[in-house]
N, C-alpha and C positions, 0 to 999 in steps of 0.2 A: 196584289196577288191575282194570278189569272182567273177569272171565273171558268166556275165548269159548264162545258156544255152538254146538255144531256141527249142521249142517243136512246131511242126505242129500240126493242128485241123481244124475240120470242123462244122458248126452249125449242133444239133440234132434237129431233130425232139420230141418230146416227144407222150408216150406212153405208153402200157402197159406193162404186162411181156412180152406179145407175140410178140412185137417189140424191145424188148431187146433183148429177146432170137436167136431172126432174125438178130440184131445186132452183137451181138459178135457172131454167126454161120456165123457171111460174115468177119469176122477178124479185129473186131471194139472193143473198149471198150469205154465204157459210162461213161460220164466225167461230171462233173458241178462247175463253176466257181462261186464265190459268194464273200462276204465280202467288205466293203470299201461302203457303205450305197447304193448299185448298188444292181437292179434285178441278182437273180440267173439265169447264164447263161448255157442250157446248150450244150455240144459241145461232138464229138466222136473222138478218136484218132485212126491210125493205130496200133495193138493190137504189131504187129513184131517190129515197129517199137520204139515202147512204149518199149517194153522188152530192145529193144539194147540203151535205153535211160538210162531205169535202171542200167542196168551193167556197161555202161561209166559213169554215172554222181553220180548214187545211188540218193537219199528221199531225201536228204538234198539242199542245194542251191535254190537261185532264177532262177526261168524257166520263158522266154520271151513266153507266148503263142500267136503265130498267127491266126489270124482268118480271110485270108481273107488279107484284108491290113491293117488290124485291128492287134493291138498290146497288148495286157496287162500284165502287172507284176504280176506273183504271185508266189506262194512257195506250196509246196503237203504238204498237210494237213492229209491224209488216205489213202489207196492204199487198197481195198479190193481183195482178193485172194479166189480161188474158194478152198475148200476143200479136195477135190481130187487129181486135176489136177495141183493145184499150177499156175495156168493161171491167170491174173490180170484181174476182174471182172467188177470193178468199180473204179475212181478215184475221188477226192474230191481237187480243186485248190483253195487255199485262195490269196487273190487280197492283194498286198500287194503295199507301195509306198517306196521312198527309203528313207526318214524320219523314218518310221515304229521302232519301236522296235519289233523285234520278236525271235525267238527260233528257232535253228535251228543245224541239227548234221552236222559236221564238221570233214571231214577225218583224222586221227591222220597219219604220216607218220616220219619211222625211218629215220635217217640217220647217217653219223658219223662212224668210224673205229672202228671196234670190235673185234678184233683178241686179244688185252688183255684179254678177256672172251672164246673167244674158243680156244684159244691156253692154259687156266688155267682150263679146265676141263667145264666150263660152258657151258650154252645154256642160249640163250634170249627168256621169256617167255611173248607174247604179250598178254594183258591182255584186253586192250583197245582197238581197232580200229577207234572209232569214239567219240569226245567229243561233248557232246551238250553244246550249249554258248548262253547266251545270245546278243544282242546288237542292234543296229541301221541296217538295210537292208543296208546303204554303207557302214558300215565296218567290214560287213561279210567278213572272211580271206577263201581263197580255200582251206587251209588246215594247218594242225599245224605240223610244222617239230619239231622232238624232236634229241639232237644232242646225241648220245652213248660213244662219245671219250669217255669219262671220269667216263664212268659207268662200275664196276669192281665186281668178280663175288661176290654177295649176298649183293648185293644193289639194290635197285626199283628205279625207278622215280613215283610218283606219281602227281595226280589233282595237287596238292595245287604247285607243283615244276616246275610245265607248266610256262612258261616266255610267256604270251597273247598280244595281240594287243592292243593297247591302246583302249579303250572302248569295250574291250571283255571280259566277264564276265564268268566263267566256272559253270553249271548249280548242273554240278553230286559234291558230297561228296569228300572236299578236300583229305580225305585220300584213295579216291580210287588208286588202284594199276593201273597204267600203263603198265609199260614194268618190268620186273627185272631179273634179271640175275642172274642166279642159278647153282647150280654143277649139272654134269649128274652120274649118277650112277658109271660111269667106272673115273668119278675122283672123285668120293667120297671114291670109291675103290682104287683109287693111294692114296687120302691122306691119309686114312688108313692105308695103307700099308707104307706109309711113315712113319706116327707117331709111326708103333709099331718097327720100325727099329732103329730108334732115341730112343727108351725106350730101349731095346737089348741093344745097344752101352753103353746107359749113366747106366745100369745095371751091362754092362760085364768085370770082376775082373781086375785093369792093371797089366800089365805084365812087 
């Protein structure tokens, strides 16, 4: 099951644009919690802080938000992005319990000895990062390890060849491509060169 990661906050006030605008120019971002038949809450987060949540955790997973001594379970539902700036605008927290069935992206991570592919002219080409799955809020996985031993150059793994969690469900198009493993130019160019030497030989008159 994924651990949750937990997120600081503080209750907002509400307001107009001009208090938003006030808001994230003091290094806030405007937040509101909602779902689970409960009043929309809403609440402001540290805008730096928020960002360094992004990059350790990414959209996906349950986030513990505190409020206070106050606790709720929910999952990001939307992240709004300013157009320019690329600065996180607005956030949108869906309340979620750990019964829940919900949706949600789920880091893909390689692992596994690959040196049968780079040592055969290949490169491994990630195609996928993140699988969205369905399932139950506790038995959301932290991430999908996929093993490479045994993947040799000009073969994929794809959706459907994922080995999931017992009640995990894979959202995207079984035959989408994952990772696959493909010749680089300079060994499509050895075997090239290989096959037209083996054609010489099996051409040249014996002696």
């Amino acid at each position: 099951m994924a651990e949750r990661a937990t997120l600081a906050a503080e209750p907002r006030e509400l307001g107009g644009k001009s208090l938003l605008t006030r808001l994230r120019r003091d290094g806030m971002v405007p937040a509101v919690m909602y779902g689970h038949k409960q009043e929309n809450r809403p609440i402001q987060l540290d805008a730096k802080l928020f960002e360094q949540f992004l990059k350790r955790h990414g959209p996906g997973g349950l986030i513990e938000v505190t409020v206070g001594s106050e606790r709720e379970l929910t999952m990001i539902k939307e992240v709004q992005h300013h157009p320019v700036t690329g600065r996180v605008v607005h956030l949108d927290l869906l309340r979620v319990s750990m019964e829940d069935r919900i949706q949600a992206a789920v880091p893909i991570t390689l692992v596994g000895d690959t040196s049968s592919i780079t040592d055969n002219g290949g490169v491994l080409e990630q195609q996928l990062t993140e699988l969205t799955v369905a399932c139950r809020a506790d038995h959301l996985p932290d991430q999908i390890a996929i093993d490479l031993s045994e993947l040799q150059v000009g073969q994929m793994i794809t959706v459907a060849d994922l080995s999931l969690p017992e009640g995990v469900e894979a959202t995207q198009s079984a035959d989408t491509v994952v990772v696959a493993a493909t010749r680089t130019a300079a060994g499509r160019g050895a075997e090239a060169a290989e096959a037209a030497e083996a054609a010489e030989a099996a051409e040249a008159p014996a002696e």
